[in-house]
C-alpha positions as CSV (number, residue, x, y, z in Angstrom):
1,X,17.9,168.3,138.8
2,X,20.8,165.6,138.8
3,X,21.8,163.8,141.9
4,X,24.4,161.7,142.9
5,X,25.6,159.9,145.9
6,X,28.3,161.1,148.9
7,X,31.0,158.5,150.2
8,X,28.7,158.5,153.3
9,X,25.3,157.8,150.9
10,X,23.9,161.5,151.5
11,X,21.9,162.2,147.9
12,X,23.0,165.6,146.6
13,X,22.5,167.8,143.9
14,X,24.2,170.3,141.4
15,X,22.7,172.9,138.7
16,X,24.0,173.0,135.4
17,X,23.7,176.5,133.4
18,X,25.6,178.1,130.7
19,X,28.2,177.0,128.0
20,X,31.7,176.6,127.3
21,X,34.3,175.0,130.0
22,X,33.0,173.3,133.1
23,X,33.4,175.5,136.1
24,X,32.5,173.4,139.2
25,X,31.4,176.5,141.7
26,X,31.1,175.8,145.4
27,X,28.7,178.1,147.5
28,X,29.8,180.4,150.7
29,X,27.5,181.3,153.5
30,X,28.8,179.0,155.5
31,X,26.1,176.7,154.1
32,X,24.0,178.3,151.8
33,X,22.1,177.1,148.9
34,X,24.0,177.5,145.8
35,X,21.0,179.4,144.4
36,X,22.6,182.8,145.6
37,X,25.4,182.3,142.7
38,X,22.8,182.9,140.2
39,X,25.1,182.5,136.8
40,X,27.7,184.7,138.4
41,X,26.9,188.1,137.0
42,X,26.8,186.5,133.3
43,X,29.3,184.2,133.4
44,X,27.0,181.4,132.0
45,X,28.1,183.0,128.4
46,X,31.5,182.1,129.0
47,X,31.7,179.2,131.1
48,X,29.2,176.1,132.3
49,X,28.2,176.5,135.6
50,X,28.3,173.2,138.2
51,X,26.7,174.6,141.4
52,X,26.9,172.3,144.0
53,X,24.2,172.2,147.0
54,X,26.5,171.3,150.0
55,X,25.0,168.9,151.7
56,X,21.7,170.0,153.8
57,X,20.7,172.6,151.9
58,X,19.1,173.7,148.7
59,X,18.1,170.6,146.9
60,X,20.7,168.6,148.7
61,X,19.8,165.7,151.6
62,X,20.3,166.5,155.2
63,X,23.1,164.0,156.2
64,X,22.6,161.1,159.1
65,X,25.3,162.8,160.8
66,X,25.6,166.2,161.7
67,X,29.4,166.4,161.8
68,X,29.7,165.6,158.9
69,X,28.8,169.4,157.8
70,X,32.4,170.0,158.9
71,X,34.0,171.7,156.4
72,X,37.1,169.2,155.9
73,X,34.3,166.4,156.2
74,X,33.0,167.8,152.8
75,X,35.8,167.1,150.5
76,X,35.1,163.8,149.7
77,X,31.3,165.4,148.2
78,X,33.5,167.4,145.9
79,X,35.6,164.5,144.8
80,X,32.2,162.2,144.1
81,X,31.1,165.2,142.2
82,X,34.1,165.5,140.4
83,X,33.8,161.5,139.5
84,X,30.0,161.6,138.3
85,X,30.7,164.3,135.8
86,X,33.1,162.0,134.7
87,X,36.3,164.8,134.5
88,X,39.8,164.2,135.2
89,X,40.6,167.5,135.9
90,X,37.8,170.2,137.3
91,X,37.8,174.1,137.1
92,X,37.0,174.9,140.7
93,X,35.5,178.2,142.0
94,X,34.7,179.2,146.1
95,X,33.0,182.1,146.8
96,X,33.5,183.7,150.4
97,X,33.5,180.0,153.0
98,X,33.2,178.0,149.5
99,X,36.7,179.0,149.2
100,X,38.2,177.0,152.6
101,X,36.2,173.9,150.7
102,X,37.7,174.7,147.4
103,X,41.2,174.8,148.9
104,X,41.4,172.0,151.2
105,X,40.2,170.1,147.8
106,X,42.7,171.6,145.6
107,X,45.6,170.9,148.2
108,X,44.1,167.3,148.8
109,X,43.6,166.4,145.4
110,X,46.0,168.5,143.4
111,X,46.1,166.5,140.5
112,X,42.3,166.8,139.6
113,X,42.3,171.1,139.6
114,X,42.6,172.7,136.7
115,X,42.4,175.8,137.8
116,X,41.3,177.3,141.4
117,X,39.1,181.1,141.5
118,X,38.7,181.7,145.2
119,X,36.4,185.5,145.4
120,X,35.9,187.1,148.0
121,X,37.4,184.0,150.4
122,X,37.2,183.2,153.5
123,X,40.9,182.4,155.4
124,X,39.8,180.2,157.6
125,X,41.6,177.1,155.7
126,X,45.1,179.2,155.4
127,X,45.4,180.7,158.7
128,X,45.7,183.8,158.1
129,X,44.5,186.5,160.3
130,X,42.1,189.8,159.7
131,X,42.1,192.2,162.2
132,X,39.6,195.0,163.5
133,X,41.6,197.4,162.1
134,X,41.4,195.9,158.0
135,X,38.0,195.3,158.1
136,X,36.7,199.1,159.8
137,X,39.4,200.9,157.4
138,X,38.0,199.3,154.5
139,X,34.7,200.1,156.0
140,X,35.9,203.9,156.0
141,X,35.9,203.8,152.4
142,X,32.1,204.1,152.7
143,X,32.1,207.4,154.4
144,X,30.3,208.9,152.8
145,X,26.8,206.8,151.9
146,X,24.1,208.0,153.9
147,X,23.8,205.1,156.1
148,X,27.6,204.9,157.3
149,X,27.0,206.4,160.6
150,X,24.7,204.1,161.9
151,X,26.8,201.1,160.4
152,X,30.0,201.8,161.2
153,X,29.1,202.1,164.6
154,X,27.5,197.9,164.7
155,X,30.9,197.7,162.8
156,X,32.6,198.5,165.8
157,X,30.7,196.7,168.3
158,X,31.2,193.4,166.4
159,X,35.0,194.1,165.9
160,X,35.5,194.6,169.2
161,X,33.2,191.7,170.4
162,X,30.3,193.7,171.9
163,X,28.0,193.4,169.3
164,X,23.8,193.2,170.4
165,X,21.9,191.2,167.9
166,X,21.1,193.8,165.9
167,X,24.4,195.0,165.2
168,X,24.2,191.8,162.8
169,X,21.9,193.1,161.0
170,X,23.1,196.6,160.7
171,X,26.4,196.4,159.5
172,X,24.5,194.3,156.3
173,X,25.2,198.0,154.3
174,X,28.7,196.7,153.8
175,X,28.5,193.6,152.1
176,X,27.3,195.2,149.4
177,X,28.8,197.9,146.8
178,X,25.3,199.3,146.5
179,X,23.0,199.1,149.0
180,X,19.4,199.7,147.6
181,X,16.5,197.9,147.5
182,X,17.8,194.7,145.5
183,X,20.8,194.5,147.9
184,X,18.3,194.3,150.2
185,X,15.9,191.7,149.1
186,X,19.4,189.8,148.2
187,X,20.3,190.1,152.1
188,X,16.5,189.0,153.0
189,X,17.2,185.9,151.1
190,X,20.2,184.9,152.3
191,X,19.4,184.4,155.4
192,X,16.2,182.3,154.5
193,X,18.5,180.4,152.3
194,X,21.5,179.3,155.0
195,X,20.9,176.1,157.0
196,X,22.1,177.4,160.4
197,X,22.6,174.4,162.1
198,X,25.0,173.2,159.4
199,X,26.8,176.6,159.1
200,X,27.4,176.3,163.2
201,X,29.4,172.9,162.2
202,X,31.4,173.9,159.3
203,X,34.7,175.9,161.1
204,X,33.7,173.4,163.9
205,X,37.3,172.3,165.9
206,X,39.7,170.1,163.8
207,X,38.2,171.3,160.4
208,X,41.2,172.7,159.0
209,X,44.1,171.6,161.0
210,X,45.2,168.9,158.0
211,X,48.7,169.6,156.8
212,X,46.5,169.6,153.4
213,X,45.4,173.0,154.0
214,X,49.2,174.5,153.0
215,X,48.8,176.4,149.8
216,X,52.3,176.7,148.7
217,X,51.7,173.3,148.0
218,X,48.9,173.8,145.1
219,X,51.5,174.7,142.0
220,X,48.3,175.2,139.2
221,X,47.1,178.7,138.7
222,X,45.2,180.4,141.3
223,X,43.0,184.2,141.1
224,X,42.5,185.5,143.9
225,X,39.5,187.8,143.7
226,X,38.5,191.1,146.5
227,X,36.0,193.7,146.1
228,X,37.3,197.2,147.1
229,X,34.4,197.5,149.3
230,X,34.9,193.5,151.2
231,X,34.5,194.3,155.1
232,X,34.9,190.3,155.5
233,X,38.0,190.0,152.8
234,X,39.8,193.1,153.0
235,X,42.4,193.7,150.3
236,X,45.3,194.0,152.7
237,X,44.6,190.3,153.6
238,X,43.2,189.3,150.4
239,X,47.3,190.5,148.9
240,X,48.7,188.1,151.6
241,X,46.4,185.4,150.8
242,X,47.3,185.5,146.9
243,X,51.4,185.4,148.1
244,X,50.3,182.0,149.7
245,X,50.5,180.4,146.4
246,X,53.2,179.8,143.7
247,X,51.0,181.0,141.0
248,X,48.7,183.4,141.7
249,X,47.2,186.3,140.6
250,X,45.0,189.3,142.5
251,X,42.2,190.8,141.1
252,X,40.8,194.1,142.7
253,X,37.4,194.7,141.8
254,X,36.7,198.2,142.1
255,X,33.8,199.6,143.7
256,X,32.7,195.8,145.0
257,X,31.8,194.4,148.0
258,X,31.1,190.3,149.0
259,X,29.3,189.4,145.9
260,X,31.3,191.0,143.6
261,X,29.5,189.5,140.5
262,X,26.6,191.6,141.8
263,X,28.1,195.0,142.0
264,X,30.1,194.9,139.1
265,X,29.2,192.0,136.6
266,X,31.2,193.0,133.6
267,X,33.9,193.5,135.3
268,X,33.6,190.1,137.5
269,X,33.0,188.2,134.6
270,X,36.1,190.0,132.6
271,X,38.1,189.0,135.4
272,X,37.1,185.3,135.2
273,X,37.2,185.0,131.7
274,X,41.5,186.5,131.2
275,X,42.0,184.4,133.6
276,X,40.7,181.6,131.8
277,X,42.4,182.6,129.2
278,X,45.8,183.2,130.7
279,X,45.3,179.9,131.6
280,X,44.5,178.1,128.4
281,X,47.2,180.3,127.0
282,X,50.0,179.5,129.3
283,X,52.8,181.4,130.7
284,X,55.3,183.1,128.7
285,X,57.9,181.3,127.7
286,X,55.9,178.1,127.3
């Protein structure tokens, strides 16, 4: 697997898969090894895949200093991965808390994005809000799978801040757009696969108070991608997100959750590829 060295001298790795155009994909969790990503639901036939292990996990060295898992901290690991593959311009794509890395890049270093496809994102690096109310509506949509009872009630506790530990666990039923046995080995993995300690540092205070983290002020092409289903990105929010930006377009994925390249992979990767396309094309006019 190829290395290469962080401004700070932390060794870390990427995964190359697929062909086509270089699509440098950043991993959410917070702080989960990129493995998760798979090749995006088939995406590989379209596009090469750059998975990047954030530092201290998957393949990646644990850093000499723990701040430095703080999101903003990060950029600069993007920006030496950027350099090594020896692009001028990247394709960048953040899934879920990947997406508050990809942006603070892209609006730190607008001149080396290509293109920007934030799914499922996190709003951490935007500031905007999601309330109680957007995630347990989109969590009504679910009504009627067998296991929506018992969920939407852990729903509630953690909305409202009362959540017992195992409310955690419980509400795992929504992240997916199927939940059956893969989902669950899937959800089993993940958390063996998430460096905790790192993940607790990431949103730490400071992290995305930079002026960088304005996205009116990234002009290239944006998609902005929700699953129907998304308890953590609802598409009310996920709409208000995609106005953020001068050029940007929302995709709905219907019948999705969080990992929307698992519950609908033609569709994800249909998505991804018009908008490449779009992209390659040009507006109209042009």
């Amino acid at each position: 697997m190829p290395t290469f060295s962080a401004p700070d001298g932390t060794v870390l790795t990427y995964h190359v898969t697929g062909e086509g155009p270089p699509l440098l994909c950043l991993p959410g969790g917070p702080m989960q090894d990129s493995v998760y990503l798979g090749d995006l639901g088939g995406l590989t036939a379209h596009r090469t895949l750059i998975r990047l292990d954030l530092r201290g996990t998957g393949h990646s060295t644990v850093p000499r200093d723990p701040a430095s898992y703080r999101c903003d901290r990060q950029v600069g690991d993007v920006e030496a991965l950027r350099a090594e593959l020896g692009l001028e311009r990247v394709d960048l794509l953040g899934h879920s808390a990947g997406a508050n890395l990809a942006v603070l890049y892209a609006t730190r270093h607008p001149e080396r994005v290509g293109q920007l496809a934030l799914v499922t994102p996190s709003v951490f690096a935007v500031g905007l809000d999601i309330t109680a109310e957007d995630r347990l509506e989109t969590a009504r949509l679910r009504r009627d799978e067998p296991w929506f009872a018992p969920a939407y009630a852990s729903l509630e506790a953690v909305t409202s801040g009362r959540a017992a530990p195992a409310d955690w666990d419980a509400v795992a039923p929504f992240w997916s757009g199927r939940w059956d046995d893969e989902a669950r080995e899937f959800r089993v993995a993940e958390q063996r696969q998430r460096n905790d300690e790192a993940a607790a540092l990431y949103a730490s205070e400071g992290a995305f108070e930079s002026e960088g983290t304005r996205a009116d002020a990234f002009t290239a092409p944006v998609l902005v991608l929700a699953g129907e289903y998304d308890v953590a990105a609802p598409v009310r929010v996920m709409k208000e997100y995609a106005g953020l930006f001068p050029h940007a377009d929302l995709v709905v994925q219907s019948g999705a959750g969080h990992f929307p390249w698992r519950d609908g992979p033609e569709a994800f990767v249909t998505a991804l590829a018009a908008f490449r396309d779009q992209v390659v094309a040009g507006p109209p006019g042009t």
